[in-house]
N, C-alpha and C positions, 0 to 999 in steps of 0.2 A: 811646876817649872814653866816659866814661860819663854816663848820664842825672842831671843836678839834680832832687833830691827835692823834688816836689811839696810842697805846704801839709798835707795829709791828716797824719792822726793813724793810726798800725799799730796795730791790733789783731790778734793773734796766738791760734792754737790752740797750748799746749803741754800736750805731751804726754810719760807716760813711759818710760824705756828702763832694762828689766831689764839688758839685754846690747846688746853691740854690734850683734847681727842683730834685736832689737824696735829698736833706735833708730835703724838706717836703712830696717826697714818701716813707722817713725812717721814718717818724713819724706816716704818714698814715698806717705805715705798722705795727706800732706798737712801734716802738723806745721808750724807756723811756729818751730817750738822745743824741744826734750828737753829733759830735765832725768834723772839719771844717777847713779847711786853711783861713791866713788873705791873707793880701795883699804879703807881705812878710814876711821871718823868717817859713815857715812853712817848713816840711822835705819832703814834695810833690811837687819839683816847677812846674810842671805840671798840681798843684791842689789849686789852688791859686783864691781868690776871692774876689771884693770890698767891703768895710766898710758897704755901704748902701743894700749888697745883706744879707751879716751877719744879718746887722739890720731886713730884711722883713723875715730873719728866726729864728730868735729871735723872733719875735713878733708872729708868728705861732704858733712854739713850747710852747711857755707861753700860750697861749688858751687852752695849752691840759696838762699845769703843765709839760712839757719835757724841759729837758734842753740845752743849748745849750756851748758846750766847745769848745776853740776855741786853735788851734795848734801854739805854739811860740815853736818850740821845735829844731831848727838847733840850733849851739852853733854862736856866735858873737864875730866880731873883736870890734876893740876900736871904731872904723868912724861910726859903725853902733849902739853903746849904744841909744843914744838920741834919733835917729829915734823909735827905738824899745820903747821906754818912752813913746813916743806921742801916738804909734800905741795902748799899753794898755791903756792912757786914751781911745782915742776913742772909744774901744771895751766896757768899762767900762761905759761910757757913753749908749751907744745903749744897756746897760742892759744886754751883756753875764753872763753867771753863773760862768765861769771859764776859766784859760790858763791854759796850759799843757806844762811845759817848761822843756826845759834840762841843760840851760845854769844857775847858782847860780849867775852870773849877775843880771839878774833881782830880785832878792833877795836882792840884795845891792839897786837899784834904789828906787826911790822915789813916791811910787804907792799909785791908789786908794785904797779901801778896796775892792777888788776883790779877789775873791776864785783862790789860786795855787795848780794845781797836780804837782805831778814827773814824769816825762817823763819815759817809759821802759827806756830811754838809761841813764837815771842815777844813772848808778850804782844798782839800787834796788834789791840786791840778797841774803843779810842775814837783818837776825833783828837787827843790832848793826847799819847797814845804815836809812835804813827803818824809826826807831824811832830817830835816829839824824833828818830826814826831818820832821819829825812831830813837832816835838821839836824847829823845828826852821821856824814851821808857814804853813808848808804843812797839806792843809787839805782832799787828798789822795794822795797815791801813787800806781801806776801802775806797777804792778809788772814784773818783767822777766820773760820770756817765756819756760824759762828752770826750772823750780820749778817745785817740788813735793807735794800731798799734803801734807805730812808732815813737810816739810821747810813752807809751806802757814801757817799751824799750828802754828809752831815754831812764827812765824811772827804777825801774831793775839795775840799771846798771849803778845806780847812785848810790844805793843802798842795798843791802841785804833784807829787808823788812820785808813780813809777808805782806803779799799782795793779794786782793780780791775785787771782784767786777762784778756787777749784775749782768747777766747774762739772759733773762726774758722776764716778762712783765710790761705793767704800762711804765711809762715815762713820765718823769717830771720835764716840763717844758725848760724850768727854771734849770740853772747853774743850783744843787739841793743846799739847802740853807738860806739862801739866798733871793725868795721869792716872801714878796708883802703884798700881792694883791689882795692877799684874804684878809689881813689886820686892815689894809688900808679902807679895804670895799666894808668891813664890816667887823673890823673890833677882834675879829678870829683868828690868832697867832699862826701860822705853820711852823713856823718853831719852837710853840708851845705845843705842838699835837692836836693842833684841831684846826687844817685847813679847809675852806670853802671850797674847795675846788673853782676856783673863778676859769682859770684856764681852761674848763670842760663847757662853759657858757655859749651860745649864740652872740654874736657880734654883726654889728655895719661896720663896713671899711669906707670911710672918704676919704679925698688925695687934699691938698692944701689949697684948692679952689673951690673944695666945699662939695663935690661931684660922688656923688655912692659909687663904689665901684665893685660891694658885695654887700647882700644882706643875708641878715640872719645864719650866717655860716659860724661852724665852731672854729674860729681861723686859729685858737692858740690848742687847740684838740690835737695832738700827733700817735701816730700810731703805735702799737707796743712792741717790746723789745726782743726781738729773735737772735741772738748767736750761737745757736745749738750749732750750727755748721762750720763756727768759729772756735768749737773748744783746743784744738789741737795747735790750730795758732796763737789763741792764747796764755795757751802752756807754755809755748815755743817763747813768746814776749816775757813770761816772769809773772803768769798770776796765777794762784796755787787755789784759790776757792773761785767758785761759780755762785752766785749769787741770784737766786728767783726771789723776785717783786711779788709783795701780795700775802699782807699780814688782814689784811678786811676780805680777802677772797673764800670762797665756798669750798668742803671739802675734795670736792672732785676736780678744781682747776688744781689743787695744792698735790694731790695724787699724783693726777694725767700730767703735770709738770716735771713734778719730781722724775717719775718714771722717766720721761719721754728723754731728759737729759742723762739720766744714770745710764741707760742705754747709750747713749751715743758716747758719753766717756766711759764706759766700758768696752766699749770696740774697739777707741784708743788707746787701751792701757791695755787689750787682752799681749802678751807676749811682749811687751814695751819692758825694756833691761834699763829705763828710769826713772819713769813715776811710776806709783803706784795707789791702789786706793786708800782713804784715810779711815775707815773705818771696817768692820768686822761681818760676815753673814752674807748671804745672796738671798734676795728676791722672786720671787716668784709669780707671776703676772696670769688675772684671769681676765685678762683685757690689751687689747693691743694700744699705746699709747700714743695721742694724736694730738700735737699742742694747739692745735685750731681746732678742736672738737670742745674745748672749753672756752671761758671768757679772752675773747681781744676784739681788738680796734684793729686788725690786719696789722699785717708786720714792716716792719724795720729794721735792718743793723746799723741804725742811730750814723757814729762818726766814725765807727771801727776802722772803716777801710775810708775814711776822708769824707767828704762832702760830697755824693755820686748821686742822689735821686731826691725825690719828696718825700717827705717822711709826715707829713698832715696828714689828716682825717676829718676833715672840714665836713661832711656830710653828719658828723652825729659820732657823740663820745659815748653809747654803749656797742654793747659787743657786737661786732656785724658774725665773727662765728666760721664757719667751715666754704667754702666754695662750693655751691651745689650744678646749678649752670642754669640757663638761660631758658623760659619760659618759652616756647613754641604753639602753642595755643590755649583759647581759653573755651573751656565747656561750661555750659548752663549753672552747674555749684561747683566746677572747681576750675583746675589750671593742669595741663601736660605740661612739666618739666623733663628737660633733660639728666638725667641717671636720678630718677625718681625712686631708682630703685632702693638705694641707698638712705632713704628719709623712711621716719617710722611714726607711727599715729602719736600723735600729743609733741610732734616737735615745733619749736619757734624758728618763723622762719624770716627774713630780713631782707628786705629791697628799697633800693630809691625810686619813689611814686617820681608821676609824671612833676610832681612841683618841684623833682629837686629835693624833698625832703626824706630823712630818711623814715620807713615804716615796718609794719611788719605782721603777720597774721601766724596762726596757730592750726596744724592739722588736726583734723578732727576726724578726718580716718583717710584712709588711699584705697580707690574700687579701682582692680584693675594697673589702666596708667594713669590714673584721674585724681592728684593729690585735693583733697575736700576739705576746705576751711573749714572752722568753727564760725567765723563771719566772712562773708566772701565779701572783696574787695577789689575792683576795676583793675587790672594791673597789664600793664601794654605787654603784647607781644615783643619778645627780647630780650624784657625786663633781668638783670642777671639775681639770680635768688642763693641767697647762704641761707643756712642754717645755725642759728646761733642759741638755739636750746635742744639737746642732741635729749630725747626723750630716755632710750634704750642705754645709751652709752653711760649716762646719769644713773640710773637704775644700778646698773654690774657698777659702776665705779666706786659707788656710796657703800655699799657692802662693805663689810670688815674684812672680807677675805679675798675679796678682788687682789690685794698682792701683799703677800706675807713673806715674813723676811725669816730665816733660819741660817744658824751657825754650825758648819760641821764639828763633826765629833767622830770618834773611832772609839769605839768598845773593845775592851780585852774581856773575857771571860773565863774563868781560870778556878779551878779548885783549890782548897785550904784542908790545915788538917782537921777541922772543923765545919766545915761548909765548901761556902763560894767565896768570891768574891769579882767583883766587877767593877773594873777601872776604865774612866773616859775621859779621855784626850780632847780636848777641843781646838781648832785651826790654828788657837793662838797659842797652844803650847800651855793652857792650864788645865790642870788635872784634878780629878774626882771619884774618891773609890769608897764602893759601899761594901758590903757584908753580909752574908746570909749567912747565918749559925743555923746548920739543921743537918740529921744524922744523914748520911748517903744512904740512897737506895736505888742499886740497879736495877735497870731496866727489864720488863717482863717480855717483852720482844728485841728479836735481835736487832732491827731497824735501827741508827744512828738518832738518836735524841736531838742532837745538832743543828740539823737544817730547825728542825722547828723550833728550840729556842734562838735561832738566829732571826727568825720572822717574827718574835714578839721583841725581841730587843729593839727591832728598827720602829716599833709602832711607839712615834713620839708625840703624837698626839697635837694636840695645843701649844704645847712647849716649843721655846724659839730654836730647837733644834733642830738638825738631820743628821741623819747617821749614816758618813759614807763611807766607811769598814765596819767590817764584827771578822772578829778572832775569838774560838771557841776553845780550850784546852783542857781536854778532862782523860785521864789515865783509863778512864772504864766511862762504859756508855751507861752513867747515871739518870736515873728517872727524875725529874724537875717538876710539880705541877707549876702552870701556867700564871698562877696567880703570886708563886712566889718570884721568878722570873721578872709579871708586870711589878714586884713590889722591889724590888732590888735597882732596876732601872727606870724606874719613878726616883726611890732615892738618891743615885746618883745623878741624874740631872737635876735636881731641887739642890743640891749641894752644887754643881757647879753653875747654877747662876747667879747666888749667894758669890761664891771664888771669884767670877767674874766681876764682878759689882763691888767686891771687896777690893780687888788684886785693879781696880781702873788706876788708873795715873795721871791724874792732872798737873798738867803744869801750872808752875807758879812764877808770880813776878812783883817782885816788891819794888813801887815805885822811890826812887831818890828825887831829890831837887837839884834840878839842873840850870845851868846859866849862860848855856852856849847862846850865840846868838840868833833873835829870829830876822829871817831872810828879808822883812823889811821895818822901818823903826816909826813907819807912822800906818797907824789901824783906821779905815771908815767904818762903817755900821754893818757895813756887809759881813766883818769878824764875828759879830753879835754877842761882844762882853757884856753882858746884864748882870755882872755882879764883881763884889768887891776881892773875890779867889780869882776868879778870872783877870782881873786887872793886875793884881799882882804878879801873878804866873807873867804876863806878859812883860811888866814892866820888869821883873827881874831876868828878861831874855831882853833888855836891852831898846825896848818899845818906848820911846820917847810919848807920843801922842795916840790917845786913844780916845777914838770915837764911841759915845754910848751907842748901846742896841736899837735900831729902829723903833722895837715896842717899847720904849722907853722916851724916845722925843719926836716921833712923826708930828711932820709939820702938815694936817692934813693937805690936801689939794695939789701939791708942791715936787711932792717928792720921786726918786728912780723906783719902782715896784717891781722891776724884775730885769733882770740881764741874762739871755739867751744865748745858745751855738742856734738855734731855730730861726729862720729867718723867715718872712710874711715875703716881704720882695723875690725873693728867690722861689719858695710857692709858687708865685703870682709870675714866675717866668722874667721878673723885671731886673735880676743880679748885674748890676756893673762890672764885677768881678769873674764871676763865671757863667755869662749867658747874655754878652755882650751881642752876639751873633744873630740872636732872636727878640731881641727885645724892644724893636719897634719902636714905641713913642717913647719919653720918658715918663715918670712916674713922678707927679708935682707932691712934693714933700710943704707938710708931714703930712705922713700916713695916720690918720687916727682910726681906733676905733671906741664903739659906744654899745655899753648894751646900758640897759636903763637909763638909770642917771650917772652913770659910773663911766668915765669917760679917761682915755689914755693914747696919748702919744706915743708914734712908735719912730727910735734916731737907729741907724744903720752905721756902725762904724765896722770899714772894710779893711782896717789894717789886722785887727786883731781877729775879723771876720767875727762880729757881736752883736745884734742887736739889744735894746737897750727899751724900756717901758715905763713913760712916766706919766706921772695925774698930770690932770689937764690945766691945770694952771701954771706949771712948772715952765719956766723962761728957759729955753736951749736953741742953743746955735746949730744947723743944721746944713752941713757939707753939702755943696754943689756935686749933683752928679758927675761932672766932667772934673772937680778934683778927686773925685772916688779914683776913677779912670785915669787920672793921670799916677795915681798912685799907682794905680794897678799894674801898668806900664811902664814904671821906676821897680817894679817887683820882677 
């Protein structure tokens, strides 16, 4: 029998799985959810994984009621429709919960009853889009990275559709979908699954006299995504999954993540009469979890709470790491920092040298208060030092048992006219009962048998249980050896993970074709229809004009590469809009920047509050600062 679901509303931690062994240490860690590259079509080619490895994590995650979504999310030519057909039966078959796709192709095709998200890169940025996906059979949609609570708001209240957010990780600079530096710089799709990371590059910035005004900085570099501190208001806005960035990341950020957030919505939901959590089991932690003790760029809460600080990382797009503090002197091989205490032999450690650039050295042991490079390095008194390869912390978190997940269970134990018999209840209300056929024999001492088969019953071993009752009921204090005991409650949990894994419930959704209308009837390249299911889907919602896909007719040298919430101006202190007060001279537009040959313009549109990134050849008209201003002042 299993347990009637409550009234509460699931909210979910998902997290991602590079491979089959991150996405059952994301579940171990707490996951209520993965999400997973197939064979191909994922935006990770890097992160890519066989049908049958899918399948052995599917069938994991269902033991513990987490789900498994699976990433269709590059956009598709014509040569590649069918194949992509095939590839969701097969997912569909091994029992996934969900695809996450970008491309309205698959919309048109001819599919199982499998659950569809929207990919961030489709567009999802007002409610007029939003609930057109709903409408037309999406049963969430993943929102943009650039919202506030208030548009999350706005959005909730449009539609019913689940809602989901990324909640920490790095940041796409771009509007996602929506960024061609990589094809433009060099042939490399991002919305084929294999961007260049150009945004991560060193740049000069000139102003439109031709005057450097920065070198070699990573000016389109911004920092990574922190709203652990936001899940409650996020709840409160309408978005039911949390979302962690980070399908190419190492198993100990995918862990130390997972943990760090399942904790903090677990404090929120402890005693909460209305959400609840979306999957089955508690965790178990041999490690305290510190989200800067793994890979970032220093943190962020992006636009959640509106446009309030900087959000770059112009010094250098690896990980700067943990806060340690400020270097106070330097001794003959090494350096006294402050809370040195806290750093362990073989850590990387991360500082800006006197050039401004960022660098970094490696302990090679600590005498004393005397941290001892492996290569000493000049580094000024002051200097502030992280730690961005945590030695000790990497060690306990890579282990397999650093934090394991178990699902309670209650044992009955009970006599028969033939034996035993032993029945287990698990949290969710499914049950499992095995049998021991063997003649009774009481016991030779008066002593209670009892306590001590109550103490092997609880020994679960490796198994994803714990056992937090035992009920013992025997008419006479019968003698049991030990071994029949260990074999009776071996049986019945091998049976109820089987029940489990049988008795899962996936939802299903079989797509129809729909012909409401979409929210606008002319498409640019930004939609990125690259194929002939995509065109039709759109034109039968009523899409008059449709622009090809970018990778499909880049006019080199010419074109928009990228549209941003991130602004370079505002950065740089120079915003018309918001930092009028400080901003001294103006800023002679355009702003370009250069790194090799690869050269781009950057236009500031302040109504929409956008910046905008085009090749340098590209003819644009460029607003007077004092009509920004005057705008701003009609606002």
């Amino acid at each position: 029998m299993i347990k009637k679901e409550n009234m509460k509303k699931k909210v979910e931690i998902l997290a991602p799985a590079k491979n089959l062994v991150q996405g059952i240490a994301a579940i171990n860690a707490g996951a209520d959810a993965v999400y997973i590259g197939a064979p191909l079509f994922g935006a990770r080619t890097n992160a890519t994984n066989s049908v049958e490895d899918i399948a052995e994590l599917v069938k994991y995650a269902h033991l513990f009621k987490a789900q498994v979504f699976v990433v269709i999310n590059t956009i598709l030519y014509d040569k590649e429709l069918e194949a992509c057909r095939k590839l969701i039966h097969e997912l569909y078959d091994i029992k996934v919960d969900a695809l996450i796709v970008q491309d309205m192709a698959i919309m048109e095709m001819d599919l199982p009853p499998i659950v569809i998200h929207a990919s961030t890169q489709a567009n999802n940025r007002d409610p007029k889009h939003v609930k057109f996906l709903k409408d037309a059979g999406m049963q969430r949609v993943v929102l943009a990275r650039e919202l506030n609570l208030d548009q999350i708001r706005d959005i909730a209240a449009e539609t019913d559709v689940e809602l989901e957010f990324f909640v920490s990780g790095a940041l796409c600079v771009s509007f996602s979908g929506n960024c061609y530096m990589s094809i433009a710089g060099g042939e490399r799709s991002a919305n084929r699954g294999s961007c260049a990371q150009n945004c991560r590059l060193p740049y000069n910035l000139t102003d439109g006299n031709g005057t450097t005004l920065l070198t070699e900085s990573h000016l389109l570099s911004i920092k990574d995504l922190d709203l652990s501190d936001q899940l409650p208001n996020l709840i409160e806005a309408g978005i039911c999954s949390f979302k962690i960035e980070g399908r190419l990341k190492d198993i100990v950020y995918v862990k130390n993540n997972t943990s760090f957030l399942r904790k903090k919505l677990d404090s929120f939901l402890e005693n909460n009469d209305s959400f609840q959590k979306a999957s089955s089991g508690r965790t178990f932690y041999n490690f305290v979890p510190e989200m800067d003790r793994s890979f970032n760029r220093g943190y962020t809460d992006y636009f959640v709470n509106k446009r309030t600080e900087k959000i770059g990382n112009w010094d250098s797009p690896k990980s700067q790491g943990q806060l340690i503090g400020a270097i106070t002197e330097i001794k003959a091989n090494g350096y006294v920092i402050e809370n040195h205490e806290l750093l362990n032999n073989g850590d990387g450690l991360y500082f800006i040298n006197e050039d401004g650039v960022a660098d970094g050295v490696q302990i090679n042991i600590i005498v004393n208060d005397i941290v001892v490079p492996n290569t000493f390095k000049n580094i000024a008194v002051g200097t502030v030092i992280y730690r961005n390869s945590d030695a000790e912390f990497n060690r306990i978190v890579e282990k397999e048992n650093s934090a394991v997940r178990k699902i309670g269970v209650t044992l009955h134990f009970t006599e028969t006219a033939t034996g035993f018999q032993l029945r287990a209840i698990d949290e969710d209300g499914h049950e499992s009962v095995a049998t021991l056929e063997t003649e009774k024999e009481a016991a030779k001492s008066e002593e209670s048998v009892i306590p001590n088969i109550k103490r092997n019953l609880s020994k679960t071993g490796n198994t994803p249980f714990i056992v937090d009752d035992i009920e013992v009921e025997f008419a006479s204090n019968w003698f049991l050896p030990i071994s029949k005991v260990n074999e009776v409650r071996r049986t019945v949990l091998e049976q109820l993970i089987d029940i489990r894994i049988n008795e899962y419930h996936r939802e299903e959704f079989q797509i129809t074709k729909t012909d409401h209308p979409y929210p606008t009837e002319k498409l640019d390249f930004t939609f990125n229809v690259s194929n002939k299911l995509a065109r039709a889907f759109y034109k039968r919602h009523g899409v008059t004009e449709i622009e090809k896909a970018f990778e499909l007719q880049w006019d080199p040298g010419k074109a928009r590469v990228m549209t941003t919430k991130y602004c370079v101006k505002y950065e740089l202190g120079k915003c018309a809009r918001f930092q009028r007060a400080t901003m001294g001279e103006k800023v002679v537009e355009p702003l370009t920047l250069k790194h090799g040959e690869n050269e781009y313009k950057l236009k500031f549109n302040c109504k929409p509050c956008e910046m905008e990134i085009w090749e340098k050849d590209a003819e644009l008209e460029f607003i007077d600062e004092d009509e920004q201003l005057d705008y701003v002042k009609k606002r």
